[in-house]
N, C-alpha and C positions, 0 to 999 in steps of 0.2 A: 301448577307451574311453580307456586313459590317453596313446594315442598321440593319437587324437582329441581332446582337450582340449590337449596338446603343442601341437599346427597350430595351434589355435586363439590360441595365445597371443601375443599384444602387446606384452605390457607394462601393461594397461590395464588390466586385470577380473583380480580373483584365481582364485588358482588353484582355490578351492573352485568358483565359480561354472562356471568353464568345465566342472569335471569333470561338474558337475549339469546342465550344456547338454546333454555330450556324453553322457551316461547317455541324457536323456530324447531324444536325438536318432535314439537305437540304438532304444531301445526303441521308438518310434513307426515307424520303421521295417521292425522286425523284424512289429511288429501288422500294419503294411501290405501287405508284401510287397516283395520282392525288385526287384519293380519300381516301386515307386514312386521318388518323391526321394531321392536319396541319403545320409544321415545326415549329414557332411560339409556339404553344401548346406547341410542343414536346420540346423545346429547353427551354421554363418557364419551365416546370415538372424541367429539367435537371437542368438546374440554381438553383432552388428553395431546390433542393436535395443537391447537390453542399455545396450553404450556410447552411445549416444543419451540414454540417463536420466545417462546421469553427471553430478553437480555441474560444472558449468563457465564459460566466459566465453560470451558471443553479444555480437555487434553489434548495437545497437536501432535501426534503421535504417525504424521506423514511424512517427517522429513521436506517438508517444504515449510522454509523457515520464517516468509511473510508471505502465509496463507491469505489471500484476498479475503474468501468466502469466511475464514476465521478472525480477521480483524488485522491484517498486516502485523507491522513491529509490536512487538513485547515491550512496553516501558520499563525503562530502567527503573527501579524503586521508588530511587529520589523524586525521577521525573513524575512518577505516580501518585505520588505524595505531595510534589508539588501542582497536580493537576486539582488533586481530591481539595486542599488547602485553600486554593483558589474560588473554587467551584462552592466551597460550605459557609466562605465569609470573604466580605469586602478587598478588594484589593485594587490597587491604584491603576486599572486598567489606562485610563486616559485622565491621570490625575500627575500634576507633575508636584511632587512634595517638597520642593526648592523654592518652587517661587508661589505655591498653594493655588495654581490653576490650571487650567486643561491644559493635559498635555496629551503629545501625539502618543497614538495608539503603536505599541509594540518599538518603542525607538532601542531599549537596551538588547530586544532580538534583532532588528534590524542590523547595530552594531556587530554583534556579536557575528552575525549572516558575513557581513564585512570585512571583519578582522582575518576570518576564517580562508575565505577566501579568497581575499587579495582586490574583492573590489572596492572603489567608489563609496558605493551608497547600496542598500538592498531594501526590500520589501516584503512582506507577508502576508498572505490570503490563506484562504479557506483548507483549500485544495491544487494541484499543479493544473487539475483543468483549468481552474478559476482563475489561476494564473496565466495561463496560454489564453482564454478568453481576454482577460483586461489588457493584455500585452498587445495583441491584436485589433483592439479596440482604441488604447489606448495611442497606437503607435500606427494604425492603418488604417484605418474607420472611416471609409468610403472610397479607400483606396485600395490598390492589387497586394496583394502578399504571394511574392513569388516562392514557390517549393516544389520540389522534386516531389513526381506522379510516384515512384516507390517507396513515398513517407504519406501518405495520406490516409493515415491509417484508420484502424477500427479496433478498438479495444473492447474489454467487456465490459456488458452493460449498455452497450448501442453505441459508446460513443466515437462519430464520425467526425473527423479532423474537418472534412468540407463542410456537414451542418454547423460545429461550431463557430468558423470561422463566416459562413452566412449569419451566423446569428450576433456576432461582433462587428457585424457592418462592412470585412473586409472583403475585396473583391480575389476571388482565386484564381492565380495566376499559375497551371501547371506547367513544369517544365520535364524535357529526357522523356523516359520510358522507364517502364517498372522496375527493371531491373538492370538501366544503366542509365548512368546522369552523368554530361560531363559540365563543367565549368564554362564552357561556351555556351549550352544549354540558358544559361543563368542570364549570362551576360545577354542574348538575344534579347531575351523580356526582360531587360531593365529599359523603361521609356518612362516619358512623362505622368503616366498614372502609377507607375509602381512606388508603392513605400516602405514597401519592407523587404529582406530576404529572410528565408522562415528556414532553418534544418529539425527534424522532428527526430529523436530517435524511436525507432520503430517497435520497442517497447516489448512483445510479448511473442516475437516470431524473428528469420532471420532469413534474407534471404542470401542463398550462395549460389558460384556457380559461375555463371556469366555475367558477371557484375561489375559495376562499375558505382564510384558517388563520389562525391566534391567531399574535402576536408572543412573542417572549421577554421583552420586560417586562410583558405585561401577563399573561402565565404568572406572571413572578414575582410580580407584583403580588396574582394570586388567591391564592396560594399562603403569599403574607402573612399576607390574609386570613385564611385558614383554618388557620392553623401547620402549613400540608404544605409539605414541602422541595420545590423543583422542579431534577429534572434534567436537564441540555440536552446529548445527544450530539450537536456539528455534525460532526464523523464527519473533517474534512478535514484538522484539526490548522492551520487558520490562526491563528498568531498575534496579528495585527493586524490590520484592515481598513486602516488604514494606509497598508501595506507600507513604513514608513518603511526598510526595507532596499535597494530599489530608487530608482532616479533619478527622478524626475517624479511624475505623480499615480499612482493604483492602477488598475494595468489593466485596461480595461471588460469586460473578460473575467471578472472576480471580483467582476464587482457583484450585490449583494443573496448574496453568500458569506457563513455565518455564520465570523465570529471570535472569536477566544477571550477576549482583554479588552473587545471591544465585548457582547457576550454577559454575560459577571461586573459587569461595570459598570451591563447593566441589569436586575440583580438575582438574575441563579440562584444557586443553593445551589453548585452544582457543573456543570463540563461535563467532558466526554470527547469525546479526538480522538485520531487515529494521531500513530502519529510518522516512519510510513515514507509518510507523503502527501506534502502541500503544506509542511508542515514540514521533508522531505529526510533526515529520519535513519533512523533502522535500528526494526525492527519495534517497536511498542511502545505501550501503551494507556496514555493520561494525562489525571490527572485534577487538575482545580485548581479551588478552592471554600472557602466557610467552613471554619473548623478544624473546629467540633463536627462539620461534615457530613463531612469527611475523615477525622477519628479514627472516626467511628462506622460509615465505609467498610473502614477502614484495619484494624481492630478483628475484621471477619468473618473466619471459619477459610477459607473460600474462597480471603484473600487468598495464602496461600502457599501454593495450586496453582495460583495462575494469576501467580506474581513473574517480574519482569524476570532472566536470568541476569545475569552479572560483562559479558560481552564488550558485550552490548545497552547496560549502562548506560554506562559507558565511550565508545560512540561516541556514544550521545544526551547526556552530558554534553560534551563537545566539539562537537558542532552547536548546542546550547544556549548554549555560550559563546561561539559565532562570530554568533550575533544578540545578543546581549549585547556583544559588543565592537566591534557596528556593523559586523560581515562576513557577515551572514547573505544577500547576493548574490552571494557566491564561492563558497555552498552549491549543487553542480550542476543541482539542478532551476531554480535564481531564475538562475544563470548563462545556461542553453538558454531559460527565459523571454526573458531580456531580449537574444538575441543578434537585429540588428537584419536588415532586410530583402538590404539591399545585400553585407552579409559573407558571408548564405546564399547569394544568386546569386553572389559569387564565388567561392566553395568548389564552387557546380554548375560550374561552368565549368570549374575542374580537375580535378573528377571525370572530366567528360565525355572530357575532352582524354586524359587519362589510361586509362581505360577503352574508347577508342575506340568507344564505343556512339552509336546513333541516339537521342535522347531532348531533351524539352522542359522548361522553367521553366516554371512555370503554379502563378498565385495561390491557393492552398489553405487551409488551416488544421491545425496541429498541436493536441493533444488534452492536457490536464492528465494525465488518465489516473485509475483506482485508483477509478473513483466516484467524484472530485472534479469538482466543477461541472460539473454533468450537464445536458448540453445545449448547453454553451458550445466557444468554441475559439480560439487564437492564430494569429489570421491571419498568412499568408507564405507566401512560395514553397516549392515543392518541385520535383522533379523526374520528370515522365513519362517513361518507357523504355518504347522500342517492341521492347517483351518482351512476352510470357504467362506461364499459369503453369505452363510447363514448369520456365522460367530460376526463374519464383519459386520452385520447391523447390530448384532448383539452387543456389541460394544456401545455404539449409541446409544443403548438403552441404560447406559450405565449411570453411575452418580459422583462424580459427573463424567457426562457422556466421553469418551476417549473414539478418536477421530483416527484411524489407519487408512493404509492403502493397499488399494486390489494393485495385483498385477498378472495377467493368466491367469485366474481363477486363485490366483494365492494370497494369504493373508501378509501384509509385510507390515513391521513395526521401525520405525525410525527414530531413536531415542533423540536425535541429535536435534531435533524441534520440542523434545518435552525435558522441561525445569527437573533436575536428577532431584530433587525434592520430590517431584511426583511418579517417581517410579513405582513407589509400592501401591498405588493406583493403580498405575497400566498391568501391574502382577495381579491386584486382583480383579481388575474387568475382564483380564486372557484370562486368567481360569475358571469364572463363571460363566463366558462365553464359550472356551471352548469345550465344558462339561455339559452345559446345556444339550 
């Protein structure tokens, strides 16, 4: 066993692991017989699978710009350096250096969340689940939270808006029909056990057609009426409909997207959105709204199992302050947005030349990604390769791995999700995959 786990070694996987490969490799063998697969065999497949799961880099080379399955947002540098910085030595997380004692956790992003916005007071957690948990927790917890049956949704990963909100203590109050809800719906189930009005935006699908659904001022508007707080997860982490960060108007690609100061301005108590979506920073649930409604969020014992660590806030306070100092287009996701048609097809052209492949330019569309604007897409070229999908695993196997998309049987490459630094990468993964 111990020479077995020896062979096996890289450099790559500790030495505990391999020894546990090659134990279970013997032994599976020895159960089998003498003839079967060789333990050796069996024990590389294991390893070789193993290192597969490692933390590491990929090429996004899908044109989906906040790849889930690939890590969402690209930090910005700065923000990277100021996660790594944080992360390798002491930093005054809850230390206030004014008056030399605790101080509260995350107040200059909190701020910043604020400024940004236009509200009140803000908050940050983990996660926007984490957020929609404490919020409902925080603000309904043992009470009804009233929302429309065509928000109760299911994202990936299992997670079900009615489990969560069972597991926050609120009671679920459904209102309408899947795919109409009106305002009167709402107003029915406001009585004595209701506390909250909930709008969810529905994240990663859309529905059309015969539809119908209540606005976000006239949510807040009932919600007046009734002195029940309403709260709006648009889930995407848009700042502004705006987008005064980019050049020209807001890309018709993000119409009818909710925002986060267009949202607060027409009336909610509170909303929640990521911070690893349409925002570009690093994982993180945020929430901005009245103070009473923030402190009485802020306040539930919930909130410190579900808090931001040191290194999270760190790089979301420096992406914060790169829209605040009128740089929030140099943030990598509004960068690949706004890179234009003509630069793509020059960059295919040097791939192609470069990688000696057979493949076409052809008008496509790249994808926001992460459940943001669902249904929509940034038109532009990409590139056909007169590949399958042999070459597309072939790619996988690369160093480091470059991630493409099938579509019909065809290989498609989408620069506009890969750092033009890493092009001579993607030139030679496609020509070792597609020579193979």
């Amino acid at each position: 066993m111990d020479s077995l786990a020896s062979a096996l070694d890289d450099g790559t996987l500790p030495r505990a692991l391999l020894v546990e490969i090659a134990r279970a490799a013997i032994a599976e063998w020895r159960a089998e017989g003498s003839e079967s697969t060789s333990p050796e065999l069996r024990a590389r497949r294991e390893a070789e699978a193993l290192r597969r799961f490692r933390p590491g880099r990929v090429v996004n080379a899908t044109g989906v710009l906040l790849h889930t399955n690939l890590g969402r947002a690209v930090l910005h540098p700065e923000a990277a350096e100021a996660a790594a910085t944080a992360a390798s030595a002491p930093s005054p997380v809850e230390f206030d250096l004014t008056t030399g004692r605790r101080g509260a956790r995350g107040a200059y992003v909190h701020r910043l969340v604020a400024s940004l916005t236009g509200a009140e007071a803000a908050y940050v957690v983990n996660n926007n689940a984490g957020a929609l948990l404490l919020t409902l927790a925080g603000l309904a917890g043992g009470r009804g939270t009233i929302v429309s049956r065509g928000e109760l949704i299911e994202i990936g990963g299992s997670f079900r808006l009615p489990e969560l909100m069972a597991a926050s203590g609120s009671r679920l109050v459904e209102v309408g029909t899947t795919n109409r809800t009106r305002l009167a719906d709402y107003a029915r189930a406001v009585d004595g056990e209701a506390a909250l009005l909930l709008k969810v935006h529905p994240s990663n699908y859309r529905v059309e057609g015969f539809t119908e659904e209540v606005g976000y001022a006239d949510l807040a508007a009932l919600g007046r009426e009734h002195g029940l707080p309403f709260a709006a997860d648009i889930g995407s982490g848009l700042l502004d409909a705006r987008v005064p960060w980019l050049d020209g108007p807001p890309p018709a690609w993000l119409a009818d997207e909710p925002a986060a100061r267009q949202t607060l301005d027409g009336g909610a108590d509170v909303v929640m959105f990521s911070g690893d979506k349409l925002l570009g920073g690093p994982q993180a649930g945020i929430l901005a709204g009245t103070a009473d409604v923030i402190e009485r969020i802020r306040r539930h014992p919930i909130a410190r199992a579900v808090r931001i660590d040191g290194a999270g806030l760190a790089a979301l306070a420096v992406t914060l302050e790169l829209y605040a100092s009128g740089r929030g287009g140099e943030i990598p996701f509004w960068r690949a947005v706004a890179l234009d048609d003509a630069g793509l097809e020059e960059r295919y052209g040097r791939l192609v030349s470069r990688a000696g492949v057979t493949a076409q330019v052809v008008m496509d569309r790249s994808l926001p990604g992460a459940g943001s604007v669902p249904g929509r897409g940034i038109p532009g070229p990409v590139l056909q390769v007169a590949a399958g999908q042999e070459a597309w695993h072939r790619l996988l196997e690369a160093e480091p791995p470059v991630v493409a998309r099938r579509d019909e049987g065809r290989l498609v490459v989408d620069l506009r999700s890969v750092d033009p630094a890493d092009d001579e990468l993607v030139a030679g993964a496609l020509a070792s995959a597609c020579r193979s």
